[in-house]
N, C-alpha and C positions, 0 to 999 in steps of 0.2 A: 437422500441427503442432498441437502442445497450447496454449494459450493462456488464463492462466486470472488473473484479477483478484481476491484475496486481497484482501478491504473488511472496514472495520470501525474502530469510534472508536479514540482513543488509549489505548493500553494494552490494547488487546482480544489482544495476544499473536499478530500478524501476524507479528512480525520471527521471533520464538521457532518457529511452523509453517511460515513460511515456508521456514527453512532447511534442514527436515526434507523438504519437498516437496522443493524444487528438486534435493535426492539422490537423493530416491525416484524420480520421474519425469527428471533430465537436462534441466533446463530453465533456460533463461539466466535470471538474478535481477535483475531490474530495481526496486530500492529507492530511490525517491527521495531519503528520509530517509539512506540509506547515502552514495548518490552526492554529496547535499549536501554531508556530513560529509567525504566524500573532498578535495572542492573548498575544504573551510576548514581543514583539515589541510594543505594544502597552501598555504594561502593565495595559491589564485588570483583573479585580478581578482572575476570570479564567487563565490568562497566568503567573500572579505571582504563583498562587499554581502549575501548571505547570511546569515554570521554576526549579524548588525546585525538580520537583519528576524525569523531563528527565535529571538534569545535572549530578544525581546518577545513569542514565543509567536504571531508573525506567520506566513502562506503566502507563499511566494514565487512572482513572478510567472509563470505560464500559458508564458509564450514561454520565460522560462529552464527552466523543467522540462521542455517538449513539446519542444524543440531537441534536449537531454539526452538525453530518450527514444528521439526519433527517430534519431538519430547510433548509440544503441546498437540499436536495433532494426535499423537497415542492417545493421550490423556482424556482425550475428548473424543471418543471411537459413538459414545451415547448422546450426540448431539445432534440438532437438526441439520445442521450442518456451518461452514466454516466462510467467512468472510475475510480475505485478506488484503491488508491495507499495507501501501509501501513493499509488499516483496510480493511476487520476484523482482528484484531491481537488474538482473542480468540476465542474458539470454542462458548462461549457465546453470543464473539459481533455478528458472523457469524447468530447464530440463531437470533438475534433479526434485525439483519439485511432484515432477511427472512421476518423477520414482519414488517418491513418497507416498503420495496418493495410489499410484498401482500396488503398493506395498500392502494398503491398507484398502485394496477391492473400492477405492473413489475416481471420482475423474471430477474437474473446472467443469460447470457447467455454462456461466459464463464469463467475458472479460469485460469488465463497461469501466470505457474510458474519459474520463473528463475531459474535455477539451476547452483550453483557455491559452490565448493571447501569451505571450510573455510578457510583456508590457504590466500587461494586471497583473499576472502573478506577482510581479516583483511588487509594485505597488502593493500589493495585498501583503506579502510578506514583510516590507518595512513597517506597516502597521501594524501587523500582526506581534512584529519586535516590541514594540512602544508597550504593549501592552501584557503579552505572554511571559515577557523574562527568558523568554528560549535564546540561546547564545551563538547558536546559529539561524538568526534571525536579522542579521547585519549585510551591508552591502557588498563585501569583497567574499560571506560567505555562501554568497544570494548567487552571486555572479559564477563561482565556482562550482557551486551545487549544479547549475545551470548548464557547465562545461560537463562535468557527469550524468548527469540526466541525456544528455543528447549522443553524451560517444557512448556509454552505457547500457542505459536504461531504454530510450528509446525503440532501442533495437528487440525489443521483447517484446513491441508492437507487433512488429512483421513474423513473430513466431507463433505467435497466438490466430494472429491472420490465416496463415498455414494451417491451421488446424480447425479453422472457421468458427469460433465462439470468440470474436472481437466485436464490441457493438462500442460507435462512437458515439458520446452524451454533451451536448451544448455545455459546459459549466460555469457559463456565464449566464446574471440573472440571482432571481433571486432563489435562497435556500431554497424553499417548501416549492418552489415550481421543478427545480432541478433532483430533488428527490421525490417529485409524484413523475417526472420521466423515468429515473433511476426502477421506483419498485413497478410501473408500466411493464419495462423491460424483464421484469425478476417476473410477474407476475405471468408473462407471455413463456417465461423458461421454465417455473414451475409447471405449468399445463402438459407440456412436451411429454 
């Protein structure tokens, strides 16, 4: 089973490679940011408090996204394996992630990281606003996301580092260049 953690700041262009993978390789698509939006489109208990905490450019709590996870990762015990986009967002979710997948006889095979500018990011994300309708796609929710990414998120680099399956990926450029590096990399962890 494939197992590969797709990391990288807001706007580094996860969602956009992501869907291009999960074809290429047959791999279940675990998107936090998707499944949230699912939850507040429907306006389940869960997506109302949700909605409330991403429209301040907030993370939602650890248990509601690893529950999330975990429910879909059972579910999908028959697949080729799991692509995750947007979590782990915390060196926490990361460890309990670890115990999920040990739970279920898996392990990350690998972590490939976008790497892009902030500068762009933001640039890419006000456009991305103009166009998407996503409501956290504004500037004071850009700039704040950006404060969580960095005291947060960040730091689930250096853990994955430690465990030596971090591979860093240029994600600046265009699409179709940055995901024939992307499955490059899949295709050299496949062989292993």
């Amino acid at each position: 089973m494939l197992n590969i953690i797709l990391f990288g700041p807001p706007g580094a262009g996860k969602g956009t490679q992501s869907q291009q993978l999960k074809e290429k390789y047959n791999l279940t698509y675990l998107s936090t940011g998707d499944i949230l939006r699912e939850e507040m489109a429907a306006e389940t208990e869960i997506g109302k408090k949700v909605k409330d905490i991403i429209s301040k450019g907030g993370l939602v709590s650890d248990e509601i996204v690893v529950s999330i996870i975990r429910g879909r990762v059972e579910a999908n015990q028959k697949s080729a394996g799991f692509l995750f986009d947007g979590f782990p967002r915390t060196v926490r979710q990361a460890e309990m992630l670890d115990g999920i997948m040990n739970e279920f006889s898996l392990k990350i095979n690998a972590v490939l990281s976008l790497e892009v500018p902030e500068e762009i990011l933001i640039n890419r994300m006000i456009e991305r606003g103009k166009t998407s309708g996503r409501a956290d796609d504004n500037i004071d929710s850009i700039k704040h996301r950006f404060v969580e990414y960095n005291e947060k998120t960040k730091p689930v680099l250096a853990y994955y580092e430690k465990q030596g399956n971090l591979k860093g990926i240029d994600g600046v450029g265009k699409v179709e260049d940055i995901f024939a590096t992307l499955c490059n990399e899949i295709d050299k962890i496949s062989k292993k």
